[in-house]
C-alpha positions as CSV (number, residue, x, y, z in Angstrom):
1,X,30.9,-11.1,-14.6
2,X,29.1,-13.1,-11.9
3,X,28.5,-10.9,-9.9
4,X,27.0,-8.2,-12.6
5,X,24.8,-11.5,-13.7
6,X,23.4,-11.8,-10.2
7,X,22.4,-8.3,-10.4
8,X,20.9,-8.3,-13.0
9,X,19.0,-11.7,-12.5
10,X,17.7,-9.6,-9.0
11,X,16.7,-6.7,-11.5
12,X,15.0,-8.9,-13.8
13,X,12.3,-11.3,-11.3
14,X,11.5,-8.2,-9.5
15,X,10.8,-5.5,-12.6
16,X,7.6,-8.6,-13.7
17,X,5.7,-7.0,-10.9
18,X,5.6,-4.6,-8.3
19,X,6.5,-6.8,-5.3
20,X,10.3,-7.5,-4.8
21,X,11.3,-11.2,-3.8
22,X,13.8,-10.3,-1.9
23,X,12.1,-7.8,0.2
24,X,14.2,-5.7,2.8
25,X,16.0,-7.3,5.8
26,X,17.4,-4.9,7.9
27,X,14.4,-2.1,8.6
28,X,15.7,-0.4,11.4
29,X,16.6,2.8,10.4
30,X,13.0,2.9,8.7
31,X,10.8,2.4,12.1
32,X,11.9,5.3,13.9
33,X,8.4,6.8,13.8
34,X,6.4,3.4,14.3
35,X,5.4,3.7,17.9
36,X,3.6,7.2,17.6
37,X,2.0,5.9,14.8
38,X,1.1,2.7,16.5
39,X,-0.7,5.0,19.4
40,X,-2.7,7.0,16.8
41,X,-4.4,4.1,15.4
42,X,-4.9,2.8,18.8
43,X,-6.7,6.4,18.8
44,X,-8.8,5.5,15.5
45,X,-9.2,2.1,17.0
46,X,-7.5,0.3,14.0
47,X,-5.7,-2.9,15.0
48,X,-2.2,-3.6,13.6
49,X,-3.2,-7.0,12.6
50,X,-5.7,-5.5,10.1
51,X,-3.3,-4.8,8.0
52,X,-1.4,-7.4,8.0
53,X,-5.0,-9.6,7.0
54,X,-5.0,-7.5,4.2
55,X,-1.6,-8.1,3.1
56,X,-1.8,-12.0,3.0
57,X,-5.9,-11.8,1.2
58,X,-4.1,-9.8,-1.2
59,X,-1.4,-12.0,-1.9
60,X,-3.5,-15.1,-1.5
61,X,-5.8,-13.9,-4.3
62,X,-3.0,-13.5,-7.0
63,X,-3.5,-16.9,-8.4
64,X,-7.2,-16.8,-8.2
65,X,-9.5,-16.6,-11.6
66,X,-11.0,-13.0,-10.7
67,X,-8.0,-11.7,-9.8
68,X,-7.7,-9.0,-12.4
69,X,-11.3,-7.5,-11.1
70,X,-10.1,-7.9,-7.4
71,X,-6.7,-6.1,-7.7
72,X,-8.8,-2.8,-9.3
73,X,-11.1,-3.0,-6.1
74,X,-8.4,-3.6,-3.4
75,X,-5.4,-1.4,-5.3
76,X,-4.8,1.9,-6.5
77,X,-5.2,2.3,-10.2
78,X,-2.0,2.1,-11.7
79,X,-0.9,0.1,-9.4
80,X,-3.3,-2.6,-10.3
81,X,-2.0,-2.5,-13.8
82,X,1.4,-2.8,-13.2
83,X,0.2,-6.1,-10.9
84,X,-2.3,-7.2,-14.4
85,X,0.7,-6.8,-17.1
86,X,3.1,-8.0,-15.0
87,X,1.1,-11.3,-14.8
88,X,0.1,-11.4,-17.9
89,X,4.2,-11.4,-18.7
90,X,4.9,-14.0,-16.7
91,X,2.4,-16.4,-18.6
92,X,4.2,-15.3,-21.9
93,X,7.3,-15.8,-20.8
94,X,6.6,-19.4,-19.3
95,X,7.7,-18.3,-16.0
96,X,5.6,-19.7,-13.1
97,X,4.1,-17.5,-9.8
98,X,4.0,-19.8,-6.4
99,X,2.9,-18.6,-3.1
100,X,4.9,-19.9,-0.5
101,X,3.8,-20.7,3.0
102,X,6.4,-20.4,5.7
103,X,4.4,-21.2,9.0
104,X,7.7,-21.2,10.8
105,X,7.9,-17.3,10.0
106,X,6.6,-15.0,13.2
107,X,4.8,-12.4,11.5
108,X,5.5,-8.6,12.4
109,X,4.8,-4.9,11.6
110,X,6.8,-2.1,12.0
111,X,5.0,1.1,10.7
112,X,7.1,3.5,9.1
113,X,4.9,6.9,7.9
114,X,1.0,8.7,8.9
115,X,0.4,11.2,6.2
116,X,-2.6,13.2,5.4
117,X,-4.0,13.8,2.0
118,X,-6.0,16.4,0.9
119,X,-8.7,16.8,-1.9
120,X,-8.2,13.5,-3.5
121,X,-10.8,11.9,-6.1
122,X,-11.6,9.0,-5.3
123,X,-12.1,8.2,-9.1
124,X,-8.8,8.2,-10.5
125,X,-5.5,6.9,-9.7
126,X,-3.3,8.6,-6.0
127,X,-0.7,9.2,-8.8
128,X,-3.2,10.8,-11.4
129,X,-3.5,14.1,-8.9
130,X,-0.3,16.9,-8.7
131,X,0.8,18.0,-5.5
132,X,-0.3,21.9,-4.8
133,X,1.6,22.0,-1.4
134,X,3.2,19.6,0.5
135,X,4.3,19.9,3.9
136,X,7.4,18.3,4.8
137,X,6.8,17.0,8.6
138,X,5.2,14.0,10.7
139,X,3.0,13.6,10.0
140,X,3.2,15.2,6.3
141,X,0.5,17.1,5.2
142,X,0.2,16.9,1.2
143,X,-2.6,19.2,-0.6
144,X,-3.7,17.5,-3.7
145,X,-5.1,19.0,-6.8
146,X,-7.6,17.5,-8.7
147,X,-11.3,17.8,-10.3
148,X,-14.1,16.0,-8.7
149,X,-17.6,16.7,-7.4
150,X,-16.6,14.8,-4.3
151,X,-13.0,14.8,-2.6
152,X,-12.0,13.0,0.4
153,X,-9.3,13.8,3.1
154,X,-7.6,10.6,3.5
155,X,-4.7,8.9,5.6
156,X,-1.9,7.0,4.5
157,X,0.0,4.4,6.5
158,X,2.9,2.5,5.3
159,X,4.8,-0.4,6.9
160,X,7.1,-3.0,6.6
161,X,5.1,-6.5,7.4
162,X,6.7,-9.9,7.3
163,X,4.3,-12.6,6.7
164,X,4.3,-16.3,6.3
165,X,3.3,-15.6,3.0
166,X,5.3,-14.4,-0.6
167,X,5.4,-14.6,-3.8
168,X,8.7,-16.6,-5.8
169,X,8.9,-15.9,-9.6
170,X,10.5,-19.1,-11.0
171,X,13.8,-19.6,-10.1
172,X,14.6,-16.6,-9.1
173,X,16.2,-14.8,-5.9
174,X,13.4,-15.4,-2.7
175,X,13.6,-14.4,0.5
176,X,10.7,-15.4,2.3
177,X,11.5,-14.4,5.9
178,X,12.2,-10.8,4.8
179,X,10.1,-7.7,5.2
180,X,7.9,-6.3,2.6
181,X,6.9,-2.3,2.6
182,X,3.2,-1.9,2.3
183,X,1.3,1.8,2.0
184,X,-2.1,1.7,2.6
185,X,-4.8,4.6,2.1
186,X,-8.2,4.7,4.0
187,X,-11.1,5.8,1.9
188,X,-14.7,7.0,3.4
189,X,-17.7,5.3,2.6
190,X,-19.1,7.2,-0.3
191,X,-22.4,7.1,1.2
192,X,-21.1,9.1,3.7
193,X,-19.4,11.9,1.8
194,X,-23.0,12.6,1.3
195,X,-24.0,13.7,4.5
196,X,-23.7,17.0,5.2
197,X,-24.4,17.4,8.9
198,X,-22.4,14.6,9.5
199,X,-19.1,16.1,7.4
200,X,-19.9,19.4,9.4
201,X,-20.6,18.4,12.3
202,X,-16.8,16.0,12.3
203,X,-14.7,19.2,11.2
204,X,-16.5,21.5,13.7
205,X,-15.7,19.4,16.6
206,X,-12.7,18.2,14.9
207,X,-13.5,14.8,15.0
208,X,-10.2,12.7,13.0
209,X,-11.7,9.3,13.2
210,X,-14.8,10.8,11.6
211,X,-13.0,13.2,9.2
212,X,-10.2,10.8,7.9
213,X,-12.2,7.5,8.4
214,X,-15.7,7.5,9.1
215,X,-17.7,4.4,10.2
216,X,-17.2,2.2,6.6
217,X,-14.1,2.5,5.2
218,X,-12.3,0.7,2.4
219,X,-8.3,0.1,2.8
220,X,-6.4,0.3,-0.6
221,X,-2.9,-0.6,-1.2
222,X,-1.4,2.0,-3.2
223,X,2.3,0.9,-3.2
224,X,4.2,-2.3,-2.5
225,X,7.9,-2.6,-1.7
226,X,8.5,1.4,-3.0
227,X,7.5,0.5,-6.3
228,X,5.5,3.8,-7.1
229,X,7.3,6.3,-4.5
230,X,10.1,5.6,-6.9
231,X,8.1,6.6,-9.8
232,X,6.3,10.1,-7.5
233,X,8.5,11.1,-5.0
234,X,6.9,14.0,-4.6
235,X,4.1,11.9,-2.4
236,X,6.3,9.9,0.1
């Protein structure tokens, strides 16, 4: 009985919102791929510690006023929602939300996956498209379907980070020197998609900072601790 009560108290402070207290500990047999992914955004020139910035802004913002508008600019879609109901839960229930700072923590990332999307619309949720083909390699290759006067070719980068930073529901189980999985997706500037020399002249030469990034990009977090990929597995 206590131990089906533990479980279930586990279930219940990580189901209020996408991010699981307890994170992962043991990430080892995820990482197998991180240093060849590590060398191709030395290639893009993208720093590891980028992401890492973005993780802890996003979890530093989660008690701020305008949080609800931030989370739609800085998340995917349904994602965000899940993050907006899930608070909004927490209030009713009379829980409470605290960020806690660990500066004795060493932060670290490990990158676990480099896929490529194709024809996604930038307008609607990652999880709002279906999968036409999907190519079953390293880096995957996953051909999207969807209706949109403009559609970007986008990466996607996940990776376990362990930050000073995380979030404890209440009295609930927290881990904080665990390991949280983070996927990002890269975005081109939409001022950009409007340039047709430039977009011809980046796939002619083959360009794949230019094709995949371009010089402005905006970063979205599209899943947090497998949340969604268990939701679509068809994309991860």
């Amino acid at each position: 009985m206590i131990k089906f009560c533990q479980k279930f108290k586990t279930y219940f402070s990580s189901s209020f919102i996408p991010y699981n207290p307890k994170g992962f500990k043991d990430v080892s047999k995820y990482i197998q791929n991180h240093q060849s992914i590590q060398i191709k955004l030395c290639d893009f020139d993208v720093s590891k510690d980028q992401f890492i910035y973005a993780y802890n802004n996003f979890l530093n913002s989660i008690q701020d006023d305008d949080f609800n508008l931030y989370v739609q600019e800085v998340c995917d879609k349904q994602l965000a929602d899940q993050f907006i109901e899930g608070l909004s839960r927490i209030q009713n229930q009379s829980l409470k939300l605290e960020k806690v700072l660990n500066d004795e923590v060493q932060e670290e990332i490990f990158f676990t996956e480099f896929n490529f999307f194709i024809s996604v619309n930038r307008n609607i949720s990652l999880y709002d498209h279906t999968v036409l083909q999907s190519l079953d390699e390293f880096p995957k290759f996953i051909q999207l379907n969807s209706q949109a006067k403009e559609l970007l070719n986008c990466v996607q980068i996940g990776a376990f980070i362990k930050s000073k930073l995380s979030l404890k529901i209440s009295d609930f189980e927290h881990e904080p020197e665990n390991f949280h999985h983070v996927r990002f997706m890269v975005l081109k500037d939409a001022e950009e998609l409007k340039s047709l020399f430039s977009t011809l002249k980046s796939i002619l030469f083959y360009n794949e900072k230019e094709v995949y990034f371009g010089n402005n990009p905006t970063w979205k977090i599209i899943d947090l601790d497998r949340n969604m990929g268990k939701q679509y597995p068809l994309f991860f």
